[in-house]
N, C-alpha and C positions, 0 to 999 in steps of 0.2 A: 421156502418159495418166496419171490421176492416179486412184488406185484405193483408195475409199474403204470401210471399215471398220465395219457397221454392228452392234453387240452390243445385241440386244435384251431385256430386261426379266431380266437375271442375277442376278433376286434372292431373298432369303431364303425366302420365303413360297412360290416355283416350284421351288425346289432342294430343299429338305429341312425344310420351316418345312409352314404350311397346304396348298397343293398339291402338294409336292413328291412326287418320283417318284425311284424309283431310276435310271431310265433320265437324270434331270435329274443325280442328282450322277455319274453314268457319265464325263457330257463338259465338268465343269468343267476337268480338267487340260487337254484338248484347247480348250477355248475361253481357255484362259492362254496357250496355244502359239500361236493364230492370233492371239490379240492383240498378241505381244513378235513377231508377224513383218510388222506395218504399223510405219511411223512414227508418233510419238503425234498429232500434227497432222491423219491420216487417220484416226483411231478418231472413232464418234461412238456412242452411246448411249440407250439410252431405258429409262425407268423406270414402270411402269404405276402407275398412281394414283391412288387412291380415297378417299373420303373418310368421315369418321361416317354419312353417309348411303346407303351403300353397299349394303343390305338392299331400302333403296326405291328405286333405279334397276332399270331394267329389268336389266341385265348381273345384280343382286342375286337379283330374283324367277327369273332361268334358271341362274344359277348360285348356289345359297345359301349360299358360304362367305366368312365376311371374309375378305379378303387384299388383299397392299399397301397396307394403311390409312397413308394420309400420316404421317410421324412416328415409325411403328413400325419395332421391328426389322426386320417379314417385309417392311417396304417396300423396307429397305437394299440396296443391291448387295451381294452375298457379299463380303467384304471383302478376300479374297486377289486377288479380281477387280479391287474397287474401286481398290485401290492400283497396279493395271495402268491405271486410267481416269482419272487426274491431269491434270487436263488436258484432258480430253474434252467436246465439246458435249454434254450430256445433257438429253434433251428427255421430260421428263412427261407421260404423255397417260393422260389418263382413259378412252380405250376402248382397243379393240384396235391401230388403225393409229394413226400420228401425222401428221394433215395438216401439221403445221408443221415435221414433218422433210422429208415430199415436198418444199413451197413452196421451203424453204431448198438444200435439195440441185436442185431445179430451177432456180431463181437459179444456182448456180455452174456445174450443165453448160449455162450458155447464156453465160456464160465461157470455159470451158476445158472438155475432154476429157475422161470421168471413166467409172470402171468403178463400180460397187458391188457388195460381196458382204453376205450377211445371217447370222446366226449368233445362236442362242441358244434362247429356250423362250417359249411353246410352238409346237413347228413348226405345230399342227394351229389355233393358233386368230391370235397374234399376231405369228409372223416371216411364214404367209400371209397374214396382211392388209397388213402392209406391204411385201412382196414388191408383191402385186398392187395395191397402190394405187400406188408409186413406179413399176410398169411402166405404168399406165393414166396418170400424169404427164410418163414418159418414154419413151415405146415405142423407141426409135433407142438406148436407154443402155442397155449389159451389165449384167444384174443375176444375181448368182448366190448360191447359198444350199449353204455345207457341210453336206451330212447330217451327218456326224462331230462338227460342232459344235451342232447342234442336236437334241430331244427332245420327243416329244410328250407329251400325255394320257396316250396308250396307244403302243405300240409300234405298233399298226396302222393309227391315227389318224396319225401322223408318217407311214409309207409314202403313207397315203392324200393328205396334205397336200405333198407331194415331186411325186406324180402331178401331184396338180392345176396345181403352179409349172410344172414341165413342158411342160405342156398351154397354159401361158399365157408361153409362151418362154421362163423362168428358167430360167439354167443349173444343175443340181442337181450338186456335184461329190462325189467319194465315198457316192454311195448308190443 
């Protein structure tokens, strides 16, 4: 069984840049430790991202703050991180979930055998959406999501978003 690595959106603008949260720089040291404990061939990554026009997308008018604008610093992966992801498939997706991470991770559990775990920020808006979209592509594939590694919005919004994965078979560990 081959048990894949999914670090979602570990970047500037989520950690301590435009959206950042305390509770986000809380569990960078803890999302360096669950990274250096895959092999690097199983990390895979995603980077959210937006573009100059990011005010006039809908995501812009419900949420009004630039971030991850392509190109910028707040778009980078934290770089202590970065340098753990050498190597890594990383897949840019302009909304919250990333169909092309499901697609491609779907192609290889019809290969081989594969667990996936999720990790990263924010629990409450983008590690559940692709929680729940990879389970709605995989229903039969272990998907599970470390609290420890991940943060939400708010502290309450994260519980609330843990519930929900729960509720929809993802295994929730440490939370």
């Amino acid at each position: 069984m081959r048990k894949i690595l999914i670090v979602i959106d570990m970047q500037n603008d989520f950690i301590d840049a435009a959206l950042g949260t305390k509770e986000a720089v809380a569990i960078v040291d803890a999302v360096k430790e669950k990274i250096r404990s895959y092999p690097a061939e199983n990390v895979i990554a995603t980077m959210d991202t937006h573009g100059e026009n990011y005010m006039e997308t809908q995501e812009g008018k419900y949420l009004p703050v630039p971030h991850c604008l392509k190109g910028t610093d707040g778009w980078q992966i934290r770089p202590d991180i970065a340098e753990l992801l050498i190597g890594a498939k990383i897949y840019e997706k302009p909304t919250f979930g990333s169909t092309a991470l499901a697609a491609d991770l779907k192609a290889i559990a019809e290969k081989e055998e594969i667990e996936l775990e999720l990790i990263g920020l924010c629990t409450d808006i983008c590690v559940v959406s692709n929680a729940l979209l990879l389970k709605a592509t995989m229903p039969e594939v272990k998907i599970s999501v470390d609290a420890n590694c991940c943060a939400g919005v708010t502290p309450e919004k994260h519980l609330a978003a843990l519930e929900t994965m729960r509720s929809c078979q993802i295994q929730v560990v440490n939370g």
